[in-house]
C-alpha positions as CSV (number, residue, x, y, z in Angstrom):
1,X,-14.1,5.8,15.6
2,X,-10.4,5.1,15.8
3,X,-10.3,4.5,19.5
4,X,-8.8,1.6,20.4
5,X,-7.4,1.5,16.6
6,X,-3.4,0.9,16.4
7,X,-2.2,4.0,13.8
8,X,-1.6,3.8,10.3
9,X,0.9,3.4,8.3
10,X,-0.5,4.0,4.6
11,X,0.1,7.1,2.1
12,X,-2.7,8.8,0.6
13,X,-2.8,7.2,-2.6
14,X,-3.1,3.6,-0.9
15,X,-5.6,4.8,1.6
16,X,-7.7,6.2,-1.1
17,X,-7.5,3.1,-3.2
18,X,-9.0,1.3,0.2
19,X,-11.7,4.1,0.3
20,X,-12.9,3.4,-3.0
21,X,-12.9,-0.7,-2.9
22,X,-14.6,-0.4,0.4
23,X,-17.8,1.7,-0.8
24,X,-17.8,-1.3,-3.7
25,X,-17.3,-3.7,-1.0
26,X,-20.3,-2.2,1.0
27,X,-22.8,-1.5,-1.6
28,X,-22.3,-4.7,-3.9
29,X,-21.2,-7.3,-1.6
30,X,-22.7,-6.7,2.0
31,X,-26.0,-5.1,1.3
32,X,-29.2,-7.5,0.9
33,X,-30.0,-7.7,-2.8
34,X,-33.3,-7.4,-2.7
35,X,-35.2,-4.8,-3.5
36,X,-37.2,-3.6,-0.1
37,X,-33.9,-2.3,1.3
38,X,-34.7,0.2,3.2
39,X,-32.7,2.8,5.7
40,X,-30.7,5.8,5.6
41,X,-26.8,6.9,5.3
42,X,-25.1,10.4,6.6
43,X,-21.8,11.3,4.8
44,X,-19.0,14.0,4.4
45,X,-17.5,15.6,2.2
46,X,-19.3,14.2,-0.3
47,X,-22.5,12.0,-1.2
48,X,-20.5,8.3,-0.7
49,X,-23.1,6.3,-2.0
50,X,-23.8,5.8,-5.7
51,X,-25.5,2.8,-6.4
52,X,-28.9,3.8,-8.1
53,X,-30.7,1.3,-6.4
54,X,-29.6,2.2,-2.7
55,X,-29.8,5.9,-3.9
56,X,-33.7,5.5,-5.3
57,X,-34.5,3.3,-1.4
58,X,-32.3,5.3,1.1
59,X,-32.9,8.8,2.4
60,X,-29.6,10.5,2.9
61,X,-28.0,13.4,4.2
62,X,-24.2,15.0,3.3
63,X,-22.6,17.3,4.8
64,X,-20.4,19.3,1.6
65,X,-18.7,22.2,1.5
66,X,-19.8,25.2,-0.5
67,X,-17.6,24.9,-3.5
68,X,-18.6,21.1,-4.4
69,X,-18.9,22.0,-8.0
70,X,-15.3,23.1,-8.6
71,X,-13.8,20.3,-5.8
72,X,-12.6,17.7,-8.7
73,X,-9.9,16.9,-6.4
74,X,-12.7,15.4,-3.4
75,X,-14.0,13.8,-6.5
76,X,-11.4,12.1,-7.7
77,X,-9.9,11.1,-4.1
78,X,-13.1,10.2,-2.6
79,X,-14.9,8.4,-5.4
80,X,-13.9,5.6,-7.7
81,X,-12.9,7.2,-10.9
82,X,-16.2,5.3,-12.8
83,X,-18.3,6.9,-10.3
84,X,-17.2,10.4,-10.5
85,X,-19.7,11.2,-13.0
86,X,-22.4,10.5,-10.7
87,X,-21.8,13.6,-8.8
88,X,-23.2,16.5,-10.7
89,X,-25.1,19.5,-9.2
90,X,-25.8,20.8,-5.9
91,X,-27.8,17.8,-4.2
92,X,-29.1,15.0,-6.7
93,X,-27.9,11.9,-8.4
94,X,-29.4,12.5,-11.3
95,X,-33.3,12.2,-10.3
96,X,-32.4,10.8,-6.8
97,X,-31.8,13.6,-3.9
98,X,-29.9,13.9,-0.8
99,X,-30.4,16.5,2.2
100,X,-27.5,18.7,2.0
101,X,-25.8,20.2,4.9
102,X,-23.1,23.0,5.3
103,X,-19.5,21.4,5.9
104,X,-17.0,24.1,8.1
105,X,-13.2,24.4,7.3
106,X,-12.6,22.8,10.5
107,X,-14.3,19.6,9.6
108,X,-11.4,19.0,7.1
109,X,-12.0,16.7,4.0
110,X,-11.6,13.3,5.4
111,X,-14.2,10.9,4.1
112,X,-16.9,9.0,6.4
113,X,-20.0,7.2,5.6
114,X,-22.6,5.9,7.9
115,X,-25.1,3.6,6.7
116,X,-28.3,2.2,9.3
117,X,-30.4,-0.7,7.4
118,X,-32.0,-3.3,9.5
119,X,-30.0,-5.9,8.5
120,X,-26.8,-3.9,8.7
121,X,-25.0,-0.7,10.2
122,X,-21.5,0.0,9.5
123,X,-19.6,3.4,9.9
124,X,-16.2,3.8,7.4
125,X,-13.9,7.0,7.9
126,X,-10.7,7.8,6.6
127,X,-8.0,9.2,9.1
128,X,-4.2,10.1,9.9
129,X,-1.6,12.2,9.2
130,X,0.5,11.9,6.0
131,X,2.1,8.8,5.7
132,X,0.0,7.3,8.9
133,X,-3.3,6.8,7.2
134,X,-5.8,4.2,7.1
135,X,-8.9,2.9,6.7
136,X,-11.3,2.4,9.5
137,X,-14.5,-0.1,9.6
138,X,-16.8,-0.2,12.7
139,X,-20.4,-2.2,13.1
140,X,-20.3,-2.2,16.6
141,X,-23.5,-0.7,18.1
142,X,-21.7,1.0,20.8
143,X,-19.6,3.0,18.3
144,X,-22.5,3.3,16.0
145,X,-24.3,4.6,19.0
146,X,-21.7,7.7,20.3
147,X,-21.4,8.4,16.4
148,X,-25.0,8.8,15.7
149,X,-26.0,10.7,19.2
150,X,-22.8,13.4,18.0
151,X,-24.8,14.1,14.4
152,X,-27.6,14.2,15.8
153,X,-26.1,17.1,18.0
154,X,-24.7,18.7,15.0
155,X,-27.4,18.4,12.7
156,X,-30.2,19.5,15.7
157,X,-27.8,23.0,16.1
158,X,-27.7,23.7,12.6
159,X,-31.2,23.0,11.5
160,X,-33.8,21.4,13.7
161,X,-36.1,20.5,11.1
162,X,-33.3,18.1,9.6
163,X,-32.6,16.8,13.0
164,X,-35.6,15.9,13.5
165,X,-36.7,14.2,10.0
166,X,-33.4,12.4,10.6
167,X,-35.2,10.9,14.5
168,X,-38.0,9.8,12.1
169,X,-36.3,8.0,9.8
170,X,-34.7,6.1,12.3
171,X,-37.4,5.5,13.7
172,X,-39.2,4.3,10.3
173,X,-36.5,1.8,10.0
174,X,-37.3,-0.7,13.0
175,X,-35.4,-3.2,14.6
176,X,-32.5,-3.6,13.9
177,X,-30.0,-7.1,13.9
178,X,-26.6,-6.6,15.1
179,X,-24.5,-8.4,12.6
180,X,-21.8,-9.3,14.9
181,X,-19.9,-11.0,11.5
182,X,-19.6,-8.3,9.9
183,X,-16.0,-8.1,10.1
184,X,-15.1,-11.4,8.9
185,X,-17.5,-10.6,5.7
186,X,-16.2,-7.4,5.0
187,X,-12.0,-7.0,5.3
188,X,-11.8,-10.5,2.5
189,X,-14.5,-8.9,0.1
190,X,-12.4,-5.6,0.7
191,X,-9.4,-7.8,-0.7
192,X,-11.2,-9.5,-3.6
193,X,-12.2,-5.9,-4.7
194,X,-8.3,-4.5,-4.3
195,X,-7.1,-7.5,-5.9
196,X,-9.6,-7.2,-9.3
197,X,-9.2,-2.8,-9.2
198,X,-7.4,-2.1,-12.7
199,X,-4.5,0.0,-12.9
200,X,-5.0,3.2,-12.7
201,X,-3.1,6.7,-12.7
202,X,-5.3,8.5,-10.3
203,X,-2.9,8.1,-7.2
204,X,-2.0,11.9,-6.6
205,X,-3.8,15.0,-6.4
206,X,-4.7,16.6,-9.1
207,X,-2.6,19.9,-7.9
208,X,0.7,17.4,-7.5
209,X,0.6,16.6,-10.4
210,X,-0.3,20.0,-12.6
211,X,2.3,21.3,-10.7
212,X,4.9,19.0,-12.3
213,X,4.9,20.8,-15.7
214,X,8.7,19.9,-16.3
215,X,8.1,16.0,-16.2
216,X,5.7,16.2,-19.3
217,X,7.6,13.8,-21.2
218,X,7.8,10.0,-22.5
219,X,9.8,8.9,-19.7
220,X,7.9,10.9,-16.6
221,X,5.0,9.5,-17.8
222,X,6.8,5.8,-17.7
223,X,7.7,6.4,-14.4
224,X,4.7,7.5,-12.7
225,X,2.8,4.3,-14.4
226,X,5.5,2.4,-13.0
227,X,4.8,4.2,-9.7
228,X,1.1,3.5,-10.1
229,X,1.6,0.2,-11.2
230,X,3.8,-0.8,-7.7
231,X,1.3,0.7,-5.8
232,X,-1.4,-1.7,-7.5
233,X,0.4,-5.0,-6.7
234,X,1.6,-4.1,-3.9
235,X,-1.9,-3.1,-2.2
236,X,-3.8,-6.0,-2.2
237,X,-0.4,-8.1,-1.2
238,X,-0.6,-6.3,1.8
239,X,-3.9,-6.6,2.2
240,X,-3.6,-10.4,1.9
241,X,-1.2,-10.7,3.8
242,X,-3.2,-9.1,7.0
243,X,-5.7,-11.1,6.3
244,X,-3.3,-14.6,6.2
245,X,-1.6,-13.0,9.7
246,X,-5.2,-12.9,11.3
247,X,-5.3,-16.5,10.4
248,X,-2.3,-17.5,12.3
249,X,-3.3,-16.2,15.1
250,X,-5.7,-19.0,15.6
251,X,-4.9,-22.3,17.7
252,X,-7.7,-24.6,15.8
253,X,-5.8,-24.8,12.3
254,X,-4.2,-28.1,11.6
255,X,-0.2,-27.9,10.9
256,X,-0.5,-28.5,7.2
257,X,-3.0,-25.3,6.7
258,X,-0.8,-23.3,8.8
259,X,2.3,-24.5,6.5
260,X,0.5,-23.3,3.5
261,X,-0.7,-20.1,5.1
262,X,3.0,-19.4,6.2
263,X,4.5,-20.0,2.3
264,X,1.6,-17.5,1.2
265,X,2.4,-14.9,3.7
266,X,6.6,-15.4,3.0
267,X,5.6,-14.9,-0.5
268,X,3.5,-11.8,-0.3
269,X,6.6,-10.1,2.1
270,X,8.7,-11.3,-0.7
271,X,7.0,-9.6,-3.9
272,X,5.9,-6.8,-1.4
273,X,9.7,-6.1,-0.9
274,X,10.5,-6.4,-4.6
275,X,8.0,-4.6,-5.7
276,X,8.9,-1.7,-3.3
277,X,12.3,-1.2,-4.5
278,X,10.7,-1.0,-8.3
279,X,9.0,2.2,-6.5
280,X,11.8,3.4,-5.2
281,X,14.2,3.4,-7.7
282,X,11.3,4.9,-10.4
283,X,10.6,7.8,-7.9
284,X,14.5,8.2,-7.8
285,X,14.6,8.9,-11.3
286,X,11.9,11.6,-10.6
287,X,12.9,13.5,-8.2
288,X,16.5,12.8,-7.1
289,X,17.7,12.7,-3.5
290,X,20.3,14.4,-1.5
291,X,22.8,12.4,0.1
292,X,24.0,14.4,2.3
293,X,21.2,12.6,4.8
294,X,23.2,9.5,4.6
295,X,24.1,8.9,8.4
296,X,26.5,6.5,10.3
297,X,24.9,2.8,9.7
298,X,26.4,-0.5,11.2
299,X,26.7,-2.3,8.0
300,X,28.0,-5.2,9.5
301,X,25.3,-5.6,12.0
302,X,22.7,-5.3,9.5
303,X,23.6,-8.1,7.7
304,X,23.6,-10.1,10.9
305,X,19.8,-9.3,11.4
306,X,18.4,-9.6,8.3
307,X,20.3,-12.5,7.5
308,X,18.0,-14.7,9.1
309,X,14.8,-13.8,6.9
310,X,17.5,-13.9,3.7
311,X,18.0,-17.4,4.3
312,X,14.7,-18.9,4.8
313,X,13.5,-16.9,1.7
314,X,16.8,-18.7,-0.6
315,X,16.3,-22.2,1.5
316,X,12.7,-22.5,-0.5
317,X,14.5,-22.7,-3.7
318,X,17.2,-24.8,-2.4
319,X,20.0,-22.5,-1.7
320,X,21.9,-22.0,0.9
321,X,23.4,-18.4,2.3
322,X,26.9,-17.9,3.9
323,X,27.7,-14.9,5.7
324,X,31.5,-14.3,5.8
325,X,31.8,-10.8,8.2
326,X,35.1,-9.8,9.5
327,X,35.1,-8.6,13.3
328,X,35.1,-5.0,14.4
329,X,34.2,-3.0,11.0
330,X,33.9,0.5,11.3
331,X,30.8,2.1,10.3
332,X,29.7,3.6,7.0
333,X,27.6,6.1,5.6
334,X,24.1,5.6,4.2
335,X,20.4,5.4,4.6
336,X,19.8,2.4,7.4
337,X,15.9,3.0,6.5
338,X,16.3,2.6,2.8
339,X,19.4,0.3,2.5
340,X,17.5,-2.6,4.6
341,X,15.2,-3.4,1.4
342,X,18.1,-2.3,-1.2
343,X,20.5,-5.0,0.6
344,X,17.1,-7.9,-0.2
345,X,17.4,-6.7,-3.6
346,X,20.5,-7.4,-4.0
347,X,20.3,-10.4,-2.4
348,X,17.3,-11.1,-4.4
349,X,18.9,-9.6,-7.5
350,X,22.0,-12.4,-7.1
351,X,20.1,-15.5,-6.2
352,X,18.1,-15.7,-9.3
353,X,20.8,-17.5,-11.5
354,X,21.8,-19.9,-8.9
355,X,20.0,-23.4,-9.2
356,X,18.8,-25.6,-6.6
357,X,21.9,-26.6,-4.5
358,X,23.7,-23.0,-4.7
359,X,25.2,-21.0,-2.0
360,X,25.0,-17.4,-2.3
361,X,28.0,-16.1,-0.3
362,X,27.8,-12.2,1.7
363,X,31.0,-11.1,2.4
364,X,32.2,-7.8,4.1
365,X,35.7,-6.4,4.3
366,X,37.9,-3.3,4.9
367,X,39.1,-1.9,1.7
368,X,41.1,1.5,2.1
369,X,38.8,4.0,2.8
370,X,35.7,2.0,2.2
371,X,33.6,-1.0,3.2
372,X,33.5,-3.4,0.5
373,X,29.9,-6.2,0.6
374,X,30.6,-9.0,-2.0
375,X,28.2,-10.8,-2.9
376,X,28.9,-14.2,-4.9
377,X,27.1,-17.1,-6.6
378,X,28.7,-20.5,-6.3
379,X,26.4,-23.1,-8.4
380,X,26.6,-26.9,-8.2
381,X,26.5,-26.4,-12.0
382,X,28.8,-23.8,-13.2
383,X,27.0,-23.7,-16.6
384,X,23.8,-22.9,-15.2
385,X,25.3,-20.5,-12.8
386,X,24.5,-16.5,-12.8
387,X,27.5,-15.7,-15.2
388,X,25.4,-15.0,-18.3
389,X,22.3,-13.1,-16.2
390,X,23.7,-9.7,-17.4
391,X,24.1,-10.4,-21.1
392,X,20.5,-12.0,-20.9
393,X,18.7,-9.5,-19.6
394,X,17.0,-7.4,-21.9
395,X,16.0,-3.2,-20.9
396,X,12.7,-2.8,-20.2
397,X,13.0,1.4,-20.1
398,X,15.1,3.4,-17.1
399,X,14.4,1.3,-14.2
400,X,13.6,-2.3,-15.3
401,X,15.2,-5.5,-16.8
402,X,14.0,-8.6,-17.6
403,X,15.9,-12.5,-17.9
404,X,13.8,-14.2,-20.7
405,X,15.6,-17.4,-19.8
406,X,14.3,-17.1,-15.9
407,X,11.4,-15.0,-16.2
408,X,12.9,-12.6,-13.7
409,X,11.7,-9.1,-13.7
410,X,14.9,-7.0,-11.5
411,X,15.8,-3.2,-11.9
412,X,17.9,-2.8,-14.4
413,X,21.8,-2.1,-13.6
414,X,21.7,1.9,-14.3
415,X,18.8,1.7,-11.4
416,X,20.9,-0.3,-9.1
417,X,23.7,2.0,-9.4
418,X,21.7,5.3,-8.9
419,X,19.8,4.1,-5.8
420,X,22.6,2.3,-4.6
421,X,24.6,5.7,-4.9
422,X,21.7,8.0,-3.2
423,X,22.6,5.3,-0.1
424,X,26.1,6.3,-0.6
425,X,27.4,3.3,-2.4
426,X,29.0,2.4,-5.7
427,X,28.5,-1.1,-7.5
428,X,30.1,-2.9,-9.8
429,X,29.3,-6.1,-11.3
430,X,31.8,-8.8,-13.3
431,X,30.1,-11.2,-15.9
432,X,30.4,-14.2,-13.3
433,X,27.8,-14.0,-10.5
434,X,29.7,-11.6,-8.5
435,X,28.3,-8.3,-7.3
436,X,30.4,-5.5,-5.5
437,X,29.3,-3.0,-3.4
438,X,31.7,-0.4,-1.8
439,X,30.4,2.0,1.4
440,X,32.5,5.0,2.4
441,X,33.7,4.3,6.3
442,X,32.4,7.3,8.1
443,X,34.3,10.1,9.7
444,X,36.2,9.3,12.7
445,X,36.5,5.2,12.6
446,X,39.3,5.5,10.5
């Protein structure tokens, strides 16, 4: 199924979240209403489907490991948490029943669900390693095909009966109508669904998290909704935004509808940025990092390059960005991975006093032993400037602050400090709108 499929890039959390809008998305937006559905699904690890209706029309067969009743974990991962209950002894829904099959070790736990109606077949799978996971959708019959004839191989050598029951019931179900639209019906329900999911604390494995005994407290528990709570906004952003990038890619959209489509995706990156760094700096106060990872970075240089994105991002609200780099700085020590996004923070974090007409000014020097970023506020209004921002903003726990006066939600200045010191920096801030950064100049340029 993932032939042909760039990789991944999503944790397990975020790839389980897909999971569960997508067996939503399939069994309450995609298949026909009416009642004289009929067809059949094949699944593993466990029974995907769970919509009483489909369950009471469609014959189905799983393939489940031994242990399903003690696998809360499968449950939990592979199931939206309001459907969990659904699962309960060895091979029923309740009244509705399911042909179960043995699962081997070497099938692993990774979800996939085939469903064959006449109106529709689709396949969905989870795969990847850690951090490279996604979600895969396929309706194409020559896919559907090769992943069919390979069950039927595995069911026909473990019990031939099955096998051939499952012939019949493919047979039973007719001809069938290639939805070749499938695609364009199913990834923007997928996004409605992420976009409407409630919040939820169900984003690590059950084991993970007994395991954490120590962070039992007020403030782990803070952080981890925090955590939970990034990951919720920033899913469906992403999601959104693949879906506005698809758009683009067409040449019959008229230059106003590509504008707008442009401002939404900026705006997506934007919050999916911000809200990153939120994640960050909660799972820093967590689990705290070594720095003694922090490598050789070109500072300077990376200003350059992300300069570019940094300005078109202030000129929609009307400010302007000057970079002031001296020539031939030496390079400093940090995280180039993890300063990229702390550097838009800042830059974020800066900009948000300034009014319409500002300059925000980046400015990097030698200072002793260190590199020193400033970064400064200049407002056509000095008494609208950022000078009051820090007595303003009011605590919102360890990580975040909010501005009542500007609606701005930022991490809070103890935050900023730690991350910015796991990335081998140290920050001070004055009561104008000037922010200073200082990086330790690696070994050997000095």
């Amino acid at each position: 199924m993932a032939e042909g499929i760039p990789q991944g890039n999503s944790d397990e959390p975020t790839v389980r979240r897909l999971w569960w809008a997508a067996l939503d998305t399939l069994q309450y937006d995609l298949l026909p209403s009416t009642e004289a559905v009929k067809g059949l699904w094949l699944a593993s690890p466990l029974p995907a489907l769970y919509e009483p209706r489909l369950l009471g029309l469609l014959n189905g067969w799983v393939w489940a490991p031994d242990e399903l009743e003690s696998l809360s974990f499968l449950e939990r991962s592979l199931l939206p948490p309001s459907r969990v209950s659904a699962i309960k002894g060895h091979s029923s829904f309740g009244a509705v029943s399911y042909n179960r099959l043995p699962l081997r070790k070497e099938d692993g736990n990774d979800p996939l669900l085939l469903l064959i109606t006449p109106e529709m077949q689709v396949a969905l799978a989870l795969q990847g390693k850690e951090g490279q996971r996604q979600l895969i959708m396929r309706s194409d019959p020559e896919t559907l095909t090769d992943l069919l004839r390979l069950l039927d191989l595995r069911l026909d050598s473990e019990n031939p009966g099955q096998a051939q029951m499952l012939r019949n019931e493919l047979a039973g179900v007719g001809q069938l109508s290639v939805n070749s639209h499938i695609d364009q019906l199913f990834w923007p329900k997928l996004a409605e669904r992420l976009a409407t999911m409630a919040p939820s604390l169900a984003l690590e494995p059950l084991q993970e998290i007994s395991n954490r005994s120590s962070e039992n407290t007020d403030s782990s528990m803070e952080l981890r909704l925090l955590e939970a709570l990034t990951h919720e906004v920033r899913t469906p952003l992403a999601t959104i935004r693949t879906l506005i990038r698809s758009l683009l890619r067409r040449n019959d959209l008229p230059e106003k509808v590509v504008d707008r489509l442009q401002q939404i995706d900026d705006e997506c990156t934007e919050q999916i940025a911000r809200f990153g760094l939120i994640f960050n700096a909660a799972e820093l106060q967590r689990e705290p990092r070594d720095s003694s990872r922090l490598a050789r970075t070109d500072l300077g240089n990376m200003l350059r390059v992300l300069s570019p994105a940094w300005r078109q991002q202030l000129e929609r609200r009307g400010i302007s960005l000057d970079l002031d780099i001296a020539l031939d700085l030496p390079q400093v020590l940090s995280d180039p991975e993890r300063l990229e996004p702390m550097l838009g923070g800042l830059v974020d974090r800066s900009s948000r006093g300034l009014s319409s007409g500002g300059t925000l000014t980046l400015q990097l020097r030698v200072a002793g032993s260190r590199l020193k970023l400033q970064i400064i506020g200049h407002s056509l209004d000095a008494e609208s400037s950022g000078r009051t921002m820090i007595e303003k903003n009011s605590e919102l726990g360890p990580v975040l602050s909010w501005n009542p006066s500007t609606g701005s939600l930022q991490l809070s200045q103890a935050a900023t400090q730690k991350l910015l010191a796991s990335l081998g920096g140290w920050l001070t801030q004055r009561r104008d709108s000037r922010l200073t950064v200082f990086f330790p100049i690696a070994e050997g340029n000095c």
